[in-house]
N, C-alpha and C positions, 0 to 999 in steps of 0.2 A: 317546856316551851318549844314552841316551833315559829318555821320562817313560813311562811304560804306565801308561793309565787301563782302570778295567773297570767299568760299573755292570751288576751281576748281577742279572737281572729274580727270579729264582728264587732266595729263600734257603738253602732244601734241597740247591741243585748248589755251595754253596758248597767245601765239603771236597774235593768232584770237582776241581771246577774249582783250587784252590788245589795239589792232589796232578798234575793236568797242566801246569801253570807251573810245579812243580818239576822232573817229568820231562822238563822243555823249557828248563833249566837257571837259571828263576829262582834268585835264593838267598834272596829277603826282599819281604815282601808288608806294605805296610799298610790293615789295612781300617778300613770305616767305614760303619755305621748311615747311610743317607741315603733319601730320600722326592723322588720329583718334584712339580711341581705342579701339575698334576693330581689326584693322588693324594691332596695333601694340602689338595687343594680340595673332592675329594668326601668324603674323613674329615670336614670340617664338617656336612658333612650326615646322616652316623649315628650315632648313639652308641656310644662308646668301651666297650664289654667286657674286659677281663682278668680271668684266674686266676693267683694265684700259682706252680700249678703249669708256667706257659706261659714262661716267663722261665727261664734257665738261660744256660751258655757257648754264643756262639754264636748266641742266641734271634734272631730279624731284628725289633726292635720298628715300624719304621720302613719296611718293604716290601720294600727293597734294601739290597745292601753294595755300597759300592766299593773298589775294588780299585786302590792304586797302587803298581808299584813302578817301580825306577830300574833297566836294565837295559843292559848292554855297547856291541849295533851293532842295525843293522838288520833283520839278521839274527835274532833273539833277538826283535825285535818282531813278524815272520811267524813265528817259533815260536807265541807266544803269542795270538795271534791264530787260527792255526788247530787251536790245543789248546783255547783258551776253544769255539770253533763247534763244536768234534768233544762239548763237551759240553753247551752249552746249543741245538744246534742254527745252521742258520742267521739271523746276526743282524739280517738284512733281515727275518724274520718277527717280526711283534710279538710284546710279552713275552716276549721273548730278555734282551736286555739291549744296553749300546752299550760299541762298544771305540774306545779312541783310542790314539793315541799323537805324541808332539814333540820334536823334538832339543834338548839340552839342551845351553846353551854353560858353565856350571860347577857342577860336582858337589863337595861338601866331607862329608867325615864317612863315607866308607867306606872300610870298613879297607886298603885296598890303598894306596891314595894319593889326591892332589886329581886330578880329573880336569876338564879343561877343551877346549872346543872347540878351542883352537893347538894342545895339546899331541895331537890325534888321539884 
């Protein structure tokens, strides 16, 4: 089992990109509003603008989503990887986004069973 991180520089390819990690057999994705810092070094220095109409499902208040889900083998981790690049581009180029991922020695809480590193 692995961990799959994504931080998506572009909040607009998010539904792309979550409809390609499904076609690449994720089954569950959890996102999350996030900001580097940088970004939230230079937000101190302009002034904050909103409309209410700019907010809605979905909306990126915060510049990025990430993207974590928990995924099978290794396998499933080059899936996702080169389903995230086919849609935000190559992620060597800035404002792309960054993809990680880490082998996880115990998983609890998915409905198939406990999954741990002994057990393969």
């Amino acid at each position: 089992m692995y961990m799959v991180m994504c931080v998506l520089d572009n909040c607009d390819l998010l539904d792309a990109l979550l409809d390609a990690w499904e076609a690449a057999g994720v089954s569950g994705v959890t996102i999350f509003e996030s900001t580097g810092v940088q970004r939230r070094r230079a937000k101190r220095k302009r002034i904050p603008v909103r409309f209410p109409f700019e907010q809605g499902p979905f909306h990126c208040l915060e510049d990025h989503y990430t993207l974590l889900s928990v995924v099978e083998s290794a396998d499933l981790v080059d899936k996702c990887a080169k389903a995230t690049e086919k849609i935000v581009g190559d992620l060597t180029n800035p404002n792309t986004g960054i993809f990680a991922a880490w082998p996880l020695t115990i998983v609890y809480g998915l409905p198939k069973k406990r999954y741990s590193a002994q057990e393969g």
